[in-house]
TORDRENVEX-273325 format. One line per field, with one value per residue: residue number from 1; y, x, z of N, C-alpha, C in turn. Coordinates in steps of 0.1 Angstrom, whole numbers. Layout:
lumlo <- (NUM, ...)
nv <- (Y, ...)
nu <- (X, ...)
nw <- (Z, ...)
cav <- (Y, ...)
cau <- (X, ...)
caw <- (Z, ...)
cv <- (Y, ...)
cu <- (X, ...)
cw <- (Z, ...)
//
This chain:
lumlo <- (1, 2, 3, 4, 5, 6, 7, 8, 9, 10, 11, 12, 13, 14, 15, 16, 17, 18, 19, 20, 21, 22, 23, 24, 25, 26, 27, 28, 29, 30, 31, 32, 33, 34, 35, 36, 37, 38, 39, 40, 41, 42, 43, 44, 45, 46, 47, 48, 49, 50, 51, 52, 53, 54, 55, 56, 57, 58, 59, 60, 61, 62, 63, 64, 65, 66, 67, 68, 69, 70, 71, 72, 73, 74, 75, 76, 77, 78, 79, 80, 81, 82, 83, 84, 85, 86, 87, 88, 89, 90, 91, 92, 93, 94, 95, 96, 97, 98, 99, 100, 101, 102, 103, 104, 105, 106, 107, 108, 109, 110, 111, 112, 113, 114, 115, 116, 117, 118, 119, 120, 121, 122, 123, 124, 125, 126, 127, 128, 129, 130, 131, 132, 133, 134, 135, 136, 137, 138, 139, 140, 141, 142, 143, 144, 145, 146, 147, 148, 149, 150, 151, 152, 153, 154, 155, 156, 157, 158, 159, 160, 161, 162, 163, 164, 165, 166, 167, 168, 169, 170, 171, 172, 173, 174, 175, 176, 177, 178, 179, 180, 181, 182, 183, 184, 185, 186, 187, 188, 189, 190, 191, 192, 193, 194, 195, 196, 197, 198, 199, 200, 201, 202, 203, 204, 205, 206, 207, 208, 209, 210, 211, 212, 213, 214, 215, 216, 217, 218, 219, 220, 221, 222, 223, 224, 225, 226, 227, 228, 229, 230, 231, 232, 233, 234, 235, 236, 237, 238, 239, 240, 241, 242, 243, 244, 245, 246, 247, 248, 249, 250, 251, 252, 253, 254, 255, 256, 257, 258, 259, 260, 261, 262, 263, 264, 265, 266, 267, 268, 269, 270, 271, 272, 273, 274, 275, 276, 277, 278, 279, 280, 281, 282, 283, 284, 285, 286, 287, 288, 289, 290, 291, 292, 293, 294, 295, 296, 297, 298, 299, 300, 301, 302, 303, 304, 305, 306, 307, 308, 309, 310, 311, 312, 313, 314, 315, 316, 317, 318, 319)
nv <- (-378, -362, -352, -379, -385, -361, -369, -394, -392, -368, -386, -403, -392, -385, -369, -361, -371, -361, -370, -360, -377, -400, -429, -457, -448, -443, -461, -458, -430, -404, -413, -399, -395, -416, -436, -442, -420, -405, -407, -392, -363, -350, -339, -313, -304, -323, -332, -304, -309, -330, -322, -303, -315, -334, -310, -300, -324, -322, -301, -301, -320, -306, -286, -301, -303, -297, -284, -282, -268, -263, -276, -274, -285, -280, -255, -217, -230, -246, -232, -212, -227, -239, -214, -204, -227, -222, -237, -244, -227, -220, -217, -232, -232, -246, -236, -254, -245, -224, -186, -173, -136, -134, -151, -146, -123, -131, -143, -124, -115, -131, -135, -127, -141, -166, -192, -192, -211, -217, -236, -236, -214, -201, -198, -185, -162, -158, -148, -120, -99, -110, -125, -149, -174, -193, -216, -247, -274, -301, -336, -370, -405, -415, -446, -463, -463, -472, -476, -473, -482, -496, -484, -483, -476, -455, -422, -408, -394, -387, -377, -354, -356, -328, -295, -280, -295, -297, -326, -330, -317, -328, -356, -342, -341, -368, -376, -364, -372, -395, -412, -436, -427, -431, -421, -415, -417, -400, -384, -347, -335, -319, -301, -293, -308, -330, -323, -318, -341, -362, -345, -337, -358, -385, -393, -392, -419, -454, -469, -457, -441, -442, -448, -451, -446, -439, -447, -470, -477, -505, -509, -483, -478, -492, -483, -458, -462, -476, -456, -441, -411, -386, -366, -329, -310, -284, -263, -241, -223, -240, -249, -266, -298, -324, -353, -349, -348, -375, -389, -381, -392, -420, -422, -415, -395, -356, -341, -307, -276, -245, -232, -223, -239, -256, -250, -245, -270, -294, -303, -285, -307, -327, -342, -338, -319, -283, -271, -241, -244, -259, -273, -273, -289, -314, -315, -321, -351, -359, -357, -376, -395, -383, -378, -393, -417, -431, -413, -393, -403, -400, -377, -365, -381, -372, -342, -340, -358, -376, -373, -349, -331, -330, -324, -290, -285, -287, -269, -241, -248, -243, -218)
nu <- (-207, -223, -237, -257, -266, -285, -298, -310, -323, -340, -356, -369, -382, -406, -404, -399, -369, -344, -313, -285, -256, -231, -221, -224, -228, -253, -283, -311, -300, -296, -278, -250, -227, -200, -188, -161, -150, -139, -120, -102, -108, -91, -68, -57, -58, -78, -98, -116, -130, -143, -161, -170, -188, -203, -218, -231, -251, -266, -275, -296, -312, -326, -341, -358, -376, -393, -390, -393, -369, -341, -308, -279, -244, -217, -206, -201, -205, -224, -243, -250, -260, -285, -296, -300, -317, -339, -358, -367, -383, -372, -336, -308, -278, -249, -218, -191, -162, -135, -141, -122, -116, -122, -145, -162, -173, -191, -208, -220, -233, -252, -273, -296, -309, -303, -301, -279, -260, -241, -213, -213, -205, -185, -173, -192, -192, -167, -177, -186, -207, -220, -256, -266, -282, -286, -269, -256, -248, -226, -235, -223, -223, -243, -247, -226, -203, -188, -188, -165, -144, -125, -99, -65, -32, -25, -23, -48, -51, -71, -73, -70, -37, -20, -4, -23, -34, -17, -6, 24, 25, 16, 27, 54, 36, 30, 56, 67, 49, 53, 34, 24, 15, -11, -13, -41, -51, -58, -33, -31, -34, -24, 9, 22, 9, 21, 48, 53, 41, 66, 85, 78, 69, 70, 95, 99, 79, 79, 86, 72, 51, 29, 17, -13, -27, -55, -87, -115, -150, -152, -126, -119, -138, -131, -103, -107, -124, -109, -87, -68, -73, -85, -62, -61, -41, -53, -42, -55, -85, -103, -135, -154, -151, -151, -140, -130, -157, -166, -148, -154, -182, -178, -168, -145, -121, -116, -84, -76, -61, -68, -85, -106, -136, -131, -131, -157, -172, -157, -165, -155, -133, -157, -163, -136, -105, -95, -67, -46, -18, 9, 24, 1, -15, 1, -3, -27, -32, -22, -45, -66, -75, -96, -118, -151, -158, -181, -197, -191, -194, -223, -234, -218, -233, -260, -251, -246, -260, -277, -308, -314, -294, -311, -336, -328, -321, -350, -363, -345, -353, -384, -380)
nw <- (-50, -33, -46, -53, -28, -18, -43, -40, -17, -14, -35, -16, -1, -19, -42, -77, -94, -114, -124, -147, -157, -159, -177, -156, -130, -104, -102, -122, -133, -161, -181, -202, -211, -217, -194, -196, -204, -180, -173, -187, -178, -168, -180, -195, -225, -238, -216, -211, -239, -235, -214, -226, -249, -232, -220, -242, -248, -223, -226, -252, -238, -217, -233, -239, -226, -196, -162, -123, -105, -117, -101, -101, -96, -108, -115, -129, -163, -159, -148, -165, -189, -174, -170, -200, -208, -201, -188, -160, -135, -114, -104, -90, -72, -63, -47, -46, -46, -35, -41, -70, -80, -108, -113, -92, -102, -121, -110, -99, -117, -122, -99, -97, -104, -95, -72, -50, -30, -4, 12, 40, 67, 67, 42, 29, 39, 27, 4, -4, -12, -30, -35, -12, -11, 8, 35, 32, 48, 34, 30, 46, 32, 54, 53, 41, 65, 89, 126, 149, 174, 191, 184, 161, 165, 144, 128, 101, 68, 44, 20, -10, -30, -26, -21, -9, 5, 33, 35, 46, 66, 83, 81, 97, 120, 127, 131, 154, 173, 178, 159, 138, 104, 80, 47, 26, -13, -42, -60, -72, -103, -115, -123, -101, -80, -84, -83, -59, -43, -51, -37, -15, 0, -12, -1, 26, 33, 38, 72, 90, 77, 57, 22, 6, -20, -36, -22, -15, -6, 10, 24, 25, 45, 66, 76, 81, 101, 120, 126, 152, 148, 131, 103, 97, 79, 67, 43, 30, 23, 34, 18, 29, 38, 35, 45, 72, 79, 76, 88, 112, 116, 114, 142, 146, 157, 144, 134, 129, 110, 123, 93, 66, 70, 91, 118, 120, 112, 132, 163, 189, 216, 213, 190, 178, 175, 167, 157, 160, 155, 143, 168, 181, 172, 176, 201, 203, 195, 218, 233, 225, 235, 251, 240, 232, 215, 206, 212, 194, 170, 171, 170, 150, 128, 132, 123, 95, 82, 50, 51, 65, 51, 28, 35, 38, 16, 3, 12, 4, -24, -22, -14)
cav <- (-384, -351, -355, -392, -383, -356, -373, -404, -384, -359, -395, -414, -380, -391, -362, -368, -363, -366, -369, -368, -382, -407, -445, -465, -439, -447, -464, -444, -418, -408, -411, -388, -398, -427, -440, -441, -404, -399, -407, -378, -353, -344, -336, -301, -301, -336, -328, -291, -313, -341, -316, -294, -324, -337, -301, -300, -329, -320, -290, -310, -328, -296, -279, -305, -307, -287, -288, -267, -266, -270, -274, -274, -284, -276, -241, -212, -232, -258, -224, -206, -236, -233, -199, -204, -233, -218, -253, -242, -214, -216, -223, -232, -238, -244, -232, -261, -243, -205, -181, -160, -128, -133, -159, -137, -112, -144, -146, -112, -111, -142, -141, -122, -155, -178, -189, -196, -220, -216, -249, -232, -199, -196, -202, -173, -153, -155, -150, -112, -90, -120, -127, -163, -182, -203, -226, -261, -282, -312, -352, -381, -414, -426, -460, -468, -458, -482, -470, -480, -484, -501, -477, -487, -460, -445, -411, -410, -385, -393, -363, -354, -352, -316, -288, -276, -303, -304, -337, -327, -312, -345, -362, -340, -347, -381, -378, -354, -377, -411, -420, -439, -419, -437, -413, -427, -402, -394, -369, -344, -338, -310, -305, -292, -315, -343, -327, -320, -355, -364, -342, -336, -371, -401, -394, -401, -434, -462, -480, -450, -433, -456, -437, -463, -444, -439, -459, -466, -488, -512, -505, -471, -469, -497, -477, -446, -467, -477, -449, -431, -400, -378, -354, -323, -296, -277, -247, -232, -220, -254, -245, -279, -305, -341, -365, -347, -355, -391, -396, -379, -402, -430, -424, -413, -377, -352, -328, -296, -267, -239, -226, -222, -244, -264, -249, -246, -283, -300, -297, -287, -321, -335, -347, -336, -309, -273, -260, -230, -245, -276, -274, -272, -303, -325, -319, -328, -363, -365, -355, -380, -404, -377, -381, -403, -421, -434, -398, -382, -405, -400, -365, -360, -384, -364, -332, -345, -375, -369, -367, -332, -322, -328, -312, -278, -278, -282, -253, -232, -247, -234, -201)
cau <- (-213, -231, -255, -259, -269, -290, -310, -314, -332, -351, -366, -371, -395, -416, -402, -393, -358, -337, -300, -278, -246, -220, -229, -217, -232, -261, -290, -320, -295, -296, -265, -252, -214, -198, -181, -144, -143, -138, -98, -98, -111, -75, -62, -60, -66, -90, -106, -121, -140, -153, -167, -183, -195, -213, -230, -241, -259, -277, -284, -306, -323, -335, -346, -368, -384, -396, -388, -398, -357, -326, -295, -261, -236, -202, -197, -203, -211, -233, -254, -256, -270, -296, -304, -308, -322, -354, -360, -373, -384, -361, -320, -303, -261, -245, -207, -180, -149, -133, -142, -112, -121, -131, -157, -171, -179, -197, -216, -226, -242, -265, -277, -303, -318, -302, -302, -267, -258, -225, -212, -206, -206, -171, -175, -206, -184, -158, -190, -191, -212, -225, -267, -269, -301, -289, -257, -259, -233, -227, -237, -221, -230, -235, -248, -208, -193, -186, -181, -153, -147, -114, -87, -56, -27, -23, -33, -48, -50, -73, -74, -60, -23, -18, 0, -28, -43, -8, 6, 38, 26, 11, 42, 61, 31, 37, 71, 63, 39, 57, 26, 22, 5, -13, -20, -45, -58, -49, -23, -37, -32, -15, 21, 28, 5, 27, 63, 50, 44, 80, 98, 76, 59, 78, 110, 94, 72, 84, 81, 57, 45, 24, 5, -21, -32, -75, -91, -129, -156, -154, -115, -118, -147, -124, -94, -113, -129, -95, -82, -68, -81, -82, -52, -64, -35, -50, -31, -61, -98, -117, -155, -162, -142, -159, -129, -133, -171, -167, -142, -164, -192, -171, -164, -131, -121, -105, -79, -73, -57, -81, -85, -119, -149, -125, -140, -176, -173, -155, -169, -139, -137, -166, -159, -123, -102, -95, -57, -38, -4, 13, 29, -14, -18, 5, -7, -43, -29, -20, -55, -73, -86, -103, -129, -160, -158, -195, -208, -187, -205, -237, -231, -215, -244, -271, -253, -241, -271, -280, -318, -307, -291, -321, -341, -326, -325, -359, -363, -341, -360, -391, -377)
caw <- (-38, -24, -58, -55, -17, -22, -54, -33, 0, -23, -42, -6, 2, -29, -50, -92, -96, -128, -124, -155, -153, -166, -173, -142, -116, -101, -112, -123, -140, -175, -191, -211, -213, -218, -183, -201, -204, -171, -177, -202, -176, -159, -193, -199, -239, -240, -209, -220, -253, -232, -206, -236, -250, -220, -218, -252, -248, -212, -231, -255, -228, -212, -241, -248, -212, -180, -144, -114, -103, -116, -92, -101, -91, -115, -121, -145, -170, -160, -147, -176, -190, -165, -172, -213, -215, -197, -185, -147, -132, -104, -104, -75, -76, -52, -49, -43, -42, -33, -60, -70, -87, -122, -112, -83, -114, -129, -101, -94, -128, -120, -83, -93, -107, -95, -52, -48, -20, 5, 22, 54, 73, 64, 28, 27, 44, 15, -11, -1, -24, -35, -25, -8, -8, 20, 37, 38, 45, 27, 34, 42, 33, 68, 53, 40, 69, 97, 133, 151, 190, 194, 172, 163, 166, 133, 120, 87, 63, 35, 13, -25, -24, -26, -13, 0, 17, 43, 38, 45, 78, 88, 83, 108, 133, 132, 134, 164, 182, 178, 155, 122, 97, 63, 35, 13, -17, -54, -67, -77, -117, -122, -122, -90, -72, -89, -76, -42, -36, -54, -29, 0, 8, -11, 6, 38, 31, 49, 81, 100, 69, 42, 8, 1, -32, -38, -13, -14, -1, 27, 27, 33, 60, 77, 72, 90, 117, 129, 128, 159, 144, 113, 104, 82, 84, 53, 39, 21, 31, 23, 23, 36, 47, 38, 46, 80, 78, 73, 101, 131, 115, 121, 155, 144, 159, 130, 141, 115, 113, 113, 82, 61, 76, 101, 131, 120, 114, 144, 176, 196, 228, 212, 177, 176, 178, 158, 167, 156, 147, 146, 183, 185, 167, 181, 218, 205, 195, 229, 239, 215, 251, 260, 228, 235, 199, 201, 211, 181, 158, 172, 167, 132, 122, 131, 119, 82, 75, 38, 51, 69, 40, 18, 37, 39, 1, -4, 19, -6, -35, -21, -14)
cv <- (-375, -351, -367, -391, -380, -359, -386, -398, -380, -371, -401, -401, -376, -375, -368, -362, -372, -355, -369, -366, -393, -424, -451, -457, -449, -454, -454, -434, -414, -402, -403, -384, -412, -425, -438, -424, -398, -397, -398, -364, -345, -343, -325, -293, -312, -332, -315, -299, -322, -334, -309, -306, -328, -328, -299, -309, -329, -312, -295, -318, -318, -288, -283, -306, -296, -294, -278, -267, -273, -269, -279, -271, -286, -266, -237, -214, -242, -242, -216, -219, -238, -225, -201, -213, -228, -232, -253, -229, -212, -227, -220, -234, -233, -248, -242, -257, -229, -206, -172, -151, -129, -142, -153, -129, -119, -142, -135, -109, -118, -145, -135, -128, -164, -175, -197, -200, -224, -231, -250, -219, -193, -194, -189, -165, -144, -150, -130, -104, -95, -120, -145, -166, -192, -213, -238, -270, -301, -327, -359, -392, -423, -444, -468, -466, -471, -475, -475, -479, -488, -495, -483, -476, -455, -435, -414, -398, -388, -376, -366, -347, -341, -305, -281, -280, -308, -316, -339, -321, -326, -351, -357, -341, -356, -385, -375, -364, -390, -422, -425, -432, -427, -425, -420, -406, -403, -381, -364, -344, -331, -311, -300, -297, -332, -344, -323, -336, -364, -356, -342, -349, -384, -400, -402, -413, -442, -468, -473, -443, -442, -446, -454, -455, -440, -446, -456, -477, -494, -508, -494, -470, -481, -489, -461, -446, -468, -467, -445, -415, -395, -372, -349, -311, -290, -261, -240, -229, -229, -253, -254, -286, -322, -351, -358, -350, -369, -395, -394, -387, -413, -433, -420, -395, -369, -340, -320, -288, -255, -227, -230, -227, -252, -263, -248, -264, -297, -293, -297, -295, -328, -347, -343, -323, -302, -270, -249, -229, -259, -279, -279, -286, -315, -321, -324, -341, -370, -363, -366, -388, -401, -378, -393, -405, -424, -422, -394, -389, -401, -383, -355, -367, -374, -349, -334, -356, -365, -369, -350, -323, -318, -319, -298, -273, -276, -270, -243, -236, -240, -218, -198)
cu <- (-224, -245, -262, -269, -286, -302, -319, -324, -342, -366, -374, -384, -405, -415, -394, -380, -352, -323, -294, -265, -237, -226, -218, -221, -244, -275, -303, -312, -297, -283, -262, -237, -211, -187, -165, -141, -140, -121, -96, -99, -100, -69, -64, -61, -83, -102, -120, -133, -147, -161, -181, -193, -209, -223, -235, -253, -272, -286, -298, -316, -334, -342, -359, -377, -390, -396, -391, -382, -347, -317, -284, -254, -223, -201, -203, -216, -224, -251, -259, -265, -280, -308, -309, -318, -338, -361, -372, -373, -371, -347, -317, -285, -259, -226, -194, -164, -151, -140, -135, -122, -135, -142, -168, -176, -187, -210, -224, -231, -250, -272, -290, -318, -312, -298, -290, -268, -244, -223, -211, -206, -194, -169, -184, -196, -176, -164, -192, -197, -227, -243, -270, -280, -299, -269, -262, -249, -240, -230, -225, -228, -231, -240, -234, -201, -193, -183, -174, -150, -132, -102, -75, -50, -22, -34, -38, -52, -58, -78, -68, -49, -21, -10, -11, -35, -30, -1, 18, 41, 21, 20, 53, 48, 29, 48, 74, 59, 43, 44, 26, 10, 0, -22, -29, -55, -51, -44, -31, -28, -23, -1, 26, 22, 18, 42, 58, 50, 57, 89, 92, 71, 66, 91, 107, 87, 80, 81, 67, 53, 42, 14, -3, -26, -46, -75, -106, -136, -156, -140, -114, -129, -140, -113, -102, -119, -115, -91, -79, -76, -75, -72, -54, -55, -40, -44, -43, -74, -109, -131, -161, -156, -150, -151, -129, -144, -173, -156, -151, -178, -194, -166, -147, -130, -112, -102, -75, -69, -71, -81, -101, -128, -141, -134, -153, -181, -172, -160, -158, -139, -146, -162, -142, -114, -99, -80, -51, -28, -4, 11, 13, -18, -14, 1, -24, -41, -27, -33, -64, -81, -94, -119, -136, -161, -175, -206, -201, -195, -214, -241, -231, -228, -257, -267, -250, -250, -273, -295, -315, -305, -303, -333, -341, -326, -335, -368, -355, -348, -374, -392, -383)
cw <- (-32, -34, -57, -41, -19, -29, -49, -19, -7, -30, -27, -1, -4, -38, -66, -92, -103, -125, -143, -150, -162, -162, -166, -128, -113, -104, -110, -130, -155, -178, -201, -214, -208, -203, -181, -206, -192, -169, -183, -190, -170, -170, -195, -215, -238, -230, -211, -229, -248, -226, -216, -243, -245, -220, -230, -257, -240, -222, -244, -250, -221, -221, -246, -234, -201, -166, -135, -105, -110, -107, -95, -95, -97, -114, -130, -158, -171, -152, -154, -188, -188, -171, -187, -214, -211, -194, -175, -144, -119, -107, -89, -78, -63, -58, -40, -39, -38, -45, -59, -79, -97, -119, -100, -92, -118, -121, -99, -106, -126, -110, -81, -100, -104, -79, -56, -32, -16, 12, 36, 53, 68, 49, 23, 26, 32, 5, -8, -14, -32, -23, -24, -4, 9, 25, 42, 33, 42, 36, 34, 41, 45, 65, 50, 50, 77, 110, 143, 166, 197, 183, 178, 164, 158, 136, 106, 82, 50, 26, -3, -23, -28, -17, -3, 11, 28, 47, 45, 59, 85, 92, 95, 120, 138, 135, 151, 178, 180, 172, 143, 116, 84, 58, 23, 4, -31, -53, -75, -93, -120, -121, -108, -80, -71, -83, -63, -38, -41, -47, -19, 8, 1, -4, 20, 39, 37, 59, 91, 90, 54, 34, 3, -19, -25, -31, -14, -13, 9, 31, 30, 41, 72, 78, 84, 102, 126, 130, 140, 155, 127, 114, 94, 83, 67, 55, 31, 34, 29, 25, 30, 44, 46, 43, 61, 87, 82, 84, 112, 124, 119, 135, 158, 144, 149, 141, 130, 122, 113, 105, 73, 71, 87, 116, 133, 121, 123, 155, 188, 216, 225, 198, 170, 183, 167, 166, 155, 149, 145, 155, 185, 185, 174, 200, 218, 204, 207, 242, 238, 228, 252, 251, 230, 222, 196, 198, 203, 171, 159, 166, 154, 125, 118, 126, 103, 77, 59, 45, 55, 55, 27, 21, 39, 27, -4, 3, 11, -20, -39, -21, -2)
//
């Protein structure tokens, strides 16, 4: 979505820009995997050969071409790519997740060609050693969203079911706050994403606690407009936070724990709240009135629009 954004603002500002990608994306893209491999990618042997795949063929596309930037956005290897194919003079990547260790070492071999890009102050932060061209936090699509005026009184939680995305703390703050909670989101793949939500979150399902699954489209920016508000208790340092994004867009205030970008991203009485603990959490539920829903959209709009976003990149592409 943050590429589709991104490649769409960059074209609307009468710049040439060549996506590749997977047939069914966007149009204008050049394809360069078949659509049905995307089922393969959560496979930890199959996945691996579609991925190399995929980049053996970009890598053929660049080889045969020139550009004045590349910018990636996978990892590693989609930057060392970059770097051989001698395609552009300037690389940009920008860094989606933490970086444990061995990938900080990765990094600290290539920053001295390539402008690495943080999602947040908090995210930099974590990047220490590391030389950052810039932070710029990600887009929503505020044309999908819908914003919402009259909430019903669920929380919602739209995230990937994970331990680390707090489900399971959710669940006791609706329990807490006499509110219905709906989880909407895939499991994640692995195997401990799969028994977390087999002991920590189907037990509870039921009359105040509903798992919609993936949700996307008109169903999810209705699903977020209604909402009473967001509930993000994450357990990690999430560099970003888009499902947080996309609610204060909506007019729908997100409450998190704070942990990674939480508090750079809510505006604490304006667009939500940031607490400390649970106890924290469930007294902002009981705050939620106090949030002017039209001025949180107005708000998150203008700080998350993809033009915004496009523009600060081509201020790091310039250098």
């Amino acid at each position: 979505m943050v590429v589709y954004l991104l490649s769409r603002e960059l074209r609307e500002l009468g710049h040439e820009v060549t996506v590749f990608g997977a047939e069914g994306s966007e149009a204008g893209i050049e394809a360069v995997a078949p659509a049905a491999w995307s089922r393969d990618l959560d496979d930890p042997w199959i996945g691996w050969e579609r991925q190399f795949t995929y980049v053996a063929r970009i890598s053929k596309r660049l080889h045969r071409r020139q550009f004045d930037v590349i910018h990636d956005h996978t990892g590693p290897t989609g930057v060392l790519l970059a770097l051989l194919s001698d395609a552009a003079p300037t690389v940009v990547h920008t860094i989606h997740l933490p970086v444990p260790e061995p990938r900080h070492s990765f990094y600290r071999e290539v920053d001295d060609r390539v402008r690495i890009v943080a999602l947040s102050k908090s995210h930099a932060s974590s990047l220490s050693g590391l030389r950052i061209a810039g932070v710029v936090h990600n887009a929503v699509d505020i044309e999908a969203l819908a914003i919402g005026t009259a909430p019903d009184d669920y929380l919602l939680e739209i995230n990937r079911i994970a331990p680390e995305k707090g489900q399971h703390l959710a669940i006791e703050v609706s329990r807490r706050s006499g509110r219905r909670l709906i989880l909407a989101g895939k499991v994640g793949a692995y195997e401990e994403a799969r028994r977390y939500f087999q002991e920590m979150i189907d037990p509870h399902l039921g009359s105040t606690v509903d798992y919609l699954g993936n949700v996307q489209g008109a169903q999810k920016a209705t699903l977020i407009k209604q909402a009473a508000a967001g509930i993000f208790p994450i357990q990690w340092s999430e560099p970003f936070g888009l499902g947080m994004a996309e609610c204060m867009a909506s007019g729908t205030p997100a409450i998190a724990l704070d942990r990674g970008a939480s508090a750079e991203i809510i505006e604490q009485g304006v667009t939500g709240y940031v607490a400390g603990d649970i106890d924290e959490l469930v007294s902002a539920v009981g705050r939620l009135d106090q949030i002017d829903r039209e001025k949180c959209a107005i708000v998150a709009r203008d700080r998350f629009s993809p033009r915004r976003m496009a523009q600060e990149y081509l201020e790091i592409y310039l250098g």
